[in-house]
N, C-alpha and C positions, 0 to 999 in steps of 0.2 A: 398488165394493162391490156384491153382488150383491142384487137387489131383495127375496129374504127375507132376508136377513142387515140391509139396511137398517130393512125393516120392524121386526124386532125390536129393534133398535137404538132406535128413537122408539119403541116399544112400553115399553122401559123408562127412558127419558126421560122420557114421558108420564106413567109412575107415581109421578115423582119430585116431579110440580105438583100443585097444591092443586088439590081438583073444577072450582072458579071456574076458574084456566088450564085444563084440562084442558077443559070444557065451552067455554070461547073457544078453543079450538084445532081444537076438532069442528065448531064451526059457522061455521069459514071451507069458503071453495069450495074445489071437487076437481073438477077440468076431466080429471079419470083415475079414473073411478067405478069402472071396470070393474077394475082392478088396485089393487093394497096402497093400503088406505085411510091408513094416515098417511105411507107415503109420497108418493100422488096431493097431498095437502091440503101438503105440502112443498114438493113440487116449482111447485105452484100459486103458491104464497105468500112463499114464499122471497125475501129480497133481500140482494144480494151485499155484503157487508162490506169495500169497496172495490173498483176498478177490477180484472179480471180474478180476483179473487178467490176462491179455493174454497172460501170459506169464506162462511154463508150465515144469517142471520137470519129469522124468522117471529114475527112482531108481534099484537097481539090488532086496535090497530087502521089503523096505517099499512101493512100489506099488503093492506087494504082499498082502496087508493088505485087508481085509472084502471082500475077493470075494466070500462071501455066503451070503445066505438069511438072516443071523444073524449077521451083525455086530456089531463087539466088540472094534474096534480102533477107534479112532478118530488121523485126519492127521491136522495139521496147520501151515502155515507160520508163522515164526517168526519175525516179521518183524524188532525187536531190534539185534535180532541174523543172519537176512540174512541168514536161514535155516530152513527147514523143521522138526518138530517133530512132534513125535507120542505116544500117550498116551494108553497106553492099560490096563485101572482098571479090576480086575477081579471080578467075581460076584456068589459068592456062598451065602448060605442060613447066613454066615455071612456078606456078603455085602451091601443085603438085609436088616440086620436088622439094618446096618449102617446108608443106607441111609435114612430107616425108622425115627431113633430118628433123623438122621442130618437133616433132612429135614422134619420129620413129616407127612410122608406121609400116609394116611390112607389106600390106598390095598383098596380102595372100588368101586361100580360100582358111577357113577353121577345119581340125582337124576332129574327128569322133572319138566322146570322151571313151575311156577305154577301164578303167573300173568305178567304183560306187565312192561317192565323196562326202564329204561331212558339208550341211549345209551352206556353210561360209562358202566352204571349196566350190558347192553347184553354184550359188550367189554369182562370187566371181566366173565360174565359165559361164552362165549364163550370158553374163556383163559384157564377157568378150567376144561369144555368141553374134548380141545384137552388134555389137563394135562393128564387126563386121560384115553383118547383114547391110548395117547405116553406109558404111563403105561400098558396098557393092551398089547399094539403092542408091544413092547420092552420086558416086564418082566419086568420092573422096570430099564433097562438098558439105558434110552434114552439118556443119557448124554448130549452131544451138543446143540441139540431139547431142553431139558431142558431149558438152561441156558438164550435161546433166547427166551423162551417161557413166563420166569420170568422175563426177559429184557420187553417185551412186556407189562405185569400185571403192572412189577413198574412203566412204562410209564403212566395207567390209572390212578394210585391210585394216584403217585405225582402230578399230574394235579389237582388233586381235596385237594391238600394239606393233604393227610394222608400218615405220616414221617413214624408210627408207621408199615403200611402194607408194604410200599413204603422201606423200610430197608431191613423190611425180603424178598421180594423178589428179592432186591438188592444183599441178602445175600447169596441166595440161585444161582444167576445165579453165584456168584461171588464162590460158592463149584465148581459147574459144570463146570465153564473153567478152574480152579485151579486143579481141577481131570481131564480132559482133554485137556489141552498146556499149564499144567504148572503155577505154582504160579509166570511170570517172564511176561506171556502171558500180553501185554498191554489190554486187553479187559479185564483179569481177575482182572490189576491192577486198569481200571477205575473203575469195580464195586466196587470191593474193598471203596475206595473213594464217591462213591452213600451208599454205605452200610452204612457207616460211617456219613455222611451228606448228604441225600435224597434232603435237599433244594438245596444244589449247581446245581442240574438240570434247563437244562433253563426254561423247561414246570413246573418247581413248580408252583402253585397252579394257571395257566396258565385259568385250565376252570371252575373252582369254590374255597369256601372252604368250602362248605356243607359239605366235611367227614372229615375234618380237626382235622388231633391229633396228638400227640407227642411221637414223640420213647418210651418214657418212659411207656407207655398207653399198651406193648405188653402184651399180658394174660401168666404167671407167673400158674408154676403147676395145669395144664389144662391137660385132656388126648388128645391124638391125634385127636380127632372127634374132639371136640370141638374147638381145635385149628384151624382145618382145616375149622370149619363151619363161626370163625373169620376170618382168613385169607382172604378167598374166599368172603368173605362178602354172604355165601349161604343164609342167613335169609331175604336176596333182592330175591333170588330166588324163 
């Protein structure tokens, strides 16, 4: 649509709200001052009403959310509930050491791979790579980043039929949408269910079963390195 045709569009949508919406409409940001003012304050503020979505929501106060360099909210279409939520975890040096044991995160820098690996293998160091790039950039706060990033890992592992790696990081994207849209969120419900039975994926053991193990195979009172050098499969590294 072209941007006076849009303009007048909100122009008469706008006249359709009572002053009060109308006056919280005007006094969100417009990161586009210089062109169509309700268009600018739209395109600003807008959030998408599902995953790829062209269809777009504007809020009086949750389009308010993360307009700093540091975001702390996470926004998501509900799609069972036909509404927008937002999750906002806080993160003090107790949250931190939440997500530490919940997830076992090591707080450490990555180490340089050190010979040549078969695809899966780069896949996954890559995966852990960003892991902790996202850790470094965030603070530990990546939340969402997170959970698709673990969505990704389980992708490699269960291909090659390991239930045992393929759960925990089933498990782990399956914290991070549950701490970000909600224990109700269907994304977080399918994990949930991967978490639980890694085979029901269709890519189970899709491109080998070289790593091939069973849930039960997960390493039990291990310190966090260690887990972490399992997890990752670092010792391919």
């Amino acid at each position: 649509m072209p941007l006076e045709q849009f303009e007048k569009t909100l122009a008469s949508k706008l006249k359709s709200l009572s002053k009060v919406e109308q006056r919280q409409f005007l006094s969100l940001h417009n990161n586009f001052p210089d062109k169509c003012t309700f268009g600018g304050i739209t395109k600003t503020n807008a959030l998408p009403c599902g995953s790829e979505s062209p269809v777009g929501g504007v809020y009086p106060t949750i389009s308010l959310i993360n307009h700093s360099s540091f975001p702390n909210s996470h926004n998501n279409w509900n799609e069972a509930k036909g509404q927008e939520t937002i999750h906002n975890p806080s993160y003090p040096t107790g949250r931190r050491d939440h997500y530490r044991q919940q997830y076992r995160w090591p707080f450490r820098k990555a180490k340089a791979p050190r010979k040549r690996r078969s695809t899966s293998e780069a896949c996954l160091r890559d995966c852990y790579k960003l892991f902790e790039l996202l850790r470094q950039e965030y603070s530990g706060s990546a939340g969402i980043l997170v959970a698709r990033l673990c969505y990704d890992a389980f992708q490699i592992t269960v291909a090659h039929a390991d239930q045992a790696r393929a759960s925990m990081f089933a498990e782990r994207a399956y914290e991070a949408r549950t701490a970000y849209e909600g224990g109700d969120s269907p994304l977080a419900e399918r994990m949930e269910k991967l978490m639980r039975n890694p085979t029901s994926h269709a890519s189970y053991g899709s491109c080998s079963t070289r790593w091939k193990t069973r849930k039960e195979v997960i390493p039990k009172d291990v310190d966090v390195l260690e887990f972490d050098k399992w997890l990752w499969r670092r010792a391919d590294f």
